[in-house]
C-alpha positions, -999 to +999 in steps of 0.1 A: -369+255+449-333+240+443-329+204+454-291+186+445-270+209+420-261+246+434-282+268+408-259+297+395-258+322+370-266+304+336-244+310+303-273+298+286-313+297+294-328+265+273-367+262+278-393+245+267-428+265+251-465+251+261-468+245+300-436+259+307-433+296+293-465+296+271-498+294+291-529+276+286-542+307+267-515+303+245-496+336+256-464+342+269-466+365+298-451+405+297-432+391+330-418+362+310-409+382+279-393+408+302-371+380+320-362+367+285-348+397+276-333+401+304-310+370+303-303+385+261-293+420+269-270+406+299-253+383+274-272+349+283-282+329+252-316+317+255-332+285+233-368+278+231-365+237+227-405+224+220-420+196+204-442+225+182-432+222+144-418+258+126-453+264+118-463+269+153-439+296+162-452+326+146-465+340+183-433+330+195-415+349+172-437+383+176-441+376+214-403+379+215-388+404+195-372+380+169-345+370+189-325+337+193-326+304+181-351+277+190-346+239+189-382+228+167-404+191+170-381+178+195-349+184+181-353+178+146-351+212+139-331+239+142-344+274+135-337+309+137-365+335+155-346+365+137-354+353+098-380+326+108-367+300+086-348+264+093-312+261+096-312+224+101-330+195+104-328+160+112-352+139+089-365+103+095-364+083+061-392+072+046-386+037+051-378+042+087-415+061+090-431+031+072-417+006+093-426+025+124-461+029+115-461-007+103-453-020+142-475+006+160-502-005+140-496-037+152-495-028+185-521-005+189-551-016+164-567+016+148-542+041+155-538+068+130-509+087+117-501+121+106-465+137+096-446+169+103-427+176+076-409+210+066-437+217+041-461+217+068-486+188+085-501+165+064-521+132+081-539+100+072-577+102+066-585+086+099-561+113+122-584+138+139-563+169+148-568+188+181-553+221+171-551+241+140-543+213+117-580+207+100-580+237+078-544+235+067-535+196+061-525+174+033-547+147+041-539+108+017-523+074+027-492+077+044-471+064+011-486+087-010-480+113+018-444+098+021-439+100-014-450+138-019-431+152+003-404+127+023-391+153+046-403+143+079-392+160+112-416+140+129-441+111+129-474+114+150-496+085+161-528+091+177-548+061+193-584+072+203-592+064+233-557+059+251-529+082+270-502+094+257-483+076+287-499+047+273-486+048+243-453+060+251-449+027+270-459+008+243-440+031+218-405+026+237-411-012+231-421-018+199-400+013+183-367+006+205-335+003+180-357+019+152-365+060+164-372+080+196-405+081+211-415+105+236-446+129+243-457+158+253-491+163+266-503+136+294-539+146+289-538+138+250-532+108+234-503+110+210-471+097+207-443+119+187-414+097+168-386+113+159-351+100+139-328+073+157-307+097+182-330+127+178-343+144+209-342+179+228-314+171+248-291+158+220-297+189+196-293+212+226-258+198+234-248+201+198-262+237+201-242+247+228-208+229+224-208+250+188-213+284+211-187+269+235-211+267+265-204+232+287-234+215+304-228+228+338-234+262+322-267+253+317-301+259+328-331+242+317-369+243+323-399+214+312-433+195+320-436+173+299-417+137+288-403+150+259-382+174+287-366+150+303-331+145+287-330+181+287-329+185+318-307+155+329-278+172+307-283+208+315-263+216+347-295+230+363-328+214+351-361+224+368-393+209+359-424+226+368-445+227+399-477+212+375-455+190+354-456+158+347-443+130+376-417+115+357-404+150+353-409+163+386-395+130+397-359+137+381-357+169+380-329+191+400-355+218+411-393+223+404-402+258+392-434+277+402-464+267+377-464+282+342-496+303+349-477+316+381-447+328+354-424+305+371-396+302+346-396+342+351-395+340+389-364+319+387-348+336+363-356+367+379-335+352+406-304+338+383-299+377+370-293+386+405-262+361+415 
């Protein structure tokens, strides 16, 4: 469903991964992979843009053929789906992460921290992952973590007990002039900091100016906060049916849910104009 901007036929496809075009089973759909390829093979460039670090994108990856680029940890990273390795990223400095933690602390007594870095996910003693983290982090003080490996792509605070709506609010306040904070699951509680200037919507305009594609060229698809300047600068931004309100709220269009293959439905659609 289109409401303001006519929707045409895209030059580029840029989409976000969990809740959008990855289910709650963590699959992507044969419709969906089938639309994706689709929009390739009729000369559409498609970017996965996600808040998920490189480490997360292995089913991604095998799902889809090893094709295209995707835009990693909210747009800290760029990264190729054919060789599965980083082509860019956009670090926060050590002292910016320090001083972050320093005023979330502050703000939000007990929250823990944990860092993305291109090495992989390493976290404070008192950070309890949801996901596959456990078995596979670094786990010490976050100057020691800092110091072993300083190449963050994105700082994590989790506050037991909160929202991640919660905590952005407060985030946006107390981090304002110092990094981005944004998130990307309402039903957690985790706020995702990223460098001064970094988001989705930023690395995705840098993306496609260098492949000479203009906004309006654009179409876009998300749920979640961390979507939102996405789909502002894309031509054509559609949040989805079960997305977040803030989304839904300022989107152009609103897509069918994820677990209805939404994104496919529309672009289904787009191949046909």
């Amino acid at each position: 469903m289109s409401r303001g901007r006519a929707v045409t036929r895209p030059r580029m496809v840029a989409t976000d991964l969990d809740g959008t075009v990855v289910r709650r089973d963590q699959t992507m759909s044969a419709r969906t992979v089938a639309a994706v390829r689709a929009c390739l093979d009729a000369g559409i460039d498609v970017v996965f843009v996600t808040g998920r670090p490189p480490r997360w994108m292995g089913p991604v990856v095998e799902a889809t053929g090893h094709a295209g680029t995707a835009v990693l940890a909210n747009g800290a990273v760029v990264y190729d789906l054919a060789t599965e390795r980083a082509l860019d990223a956009k670090e926060i400095r050590a002292d910016v992460v320090l001083e972050a933690a320093q005023r979330l602390t502050a703000a939000m007594p007990g929250v823990a921290f944990a860092v993305e870095t291109l090495a992989g996910f390493r976290s404070t003693p008192a950070y309890r992952p949801r996901w596959d983290a456990l078995a596979h982090r670094v786990v010490g003080d976050l100057p020691d973590l800092l110091a072993d490996d300083p190449r963050v792509v994105k700082l994590l605070a989790r506050w037991e007990g909160s929202t991640s709506d919660a905590m952005l609010a407060v985030g946006r306040e107390v981090l304002a002039g110092l990094v981005e904070a944004t998130h990307s699951n309402a039903a957690d509680a985790l706020l995702e900091v990223s460098a001064p200037g970094v988001s989705k919507a930023a690395t995705l305009a840098e993306l496609a100016a260098r492949r000479g594609v203009c906004p309006a060229d654009v179409v876009a698809f998300g749920d979640m906060p961390n979507d939102l300047a996405m789909l502002q600068w894309a031509g054509t931004g559609y949040a989805m049916a079960d997305g977040h309100p803030d989304v839904l709220a300022a989107a152009d269009a609103v897509a069918p849910p994820c677990e209805e293959d939404g994104v496919a439905q529309v672009l289904e659609h787009l191949l046909t104009q």
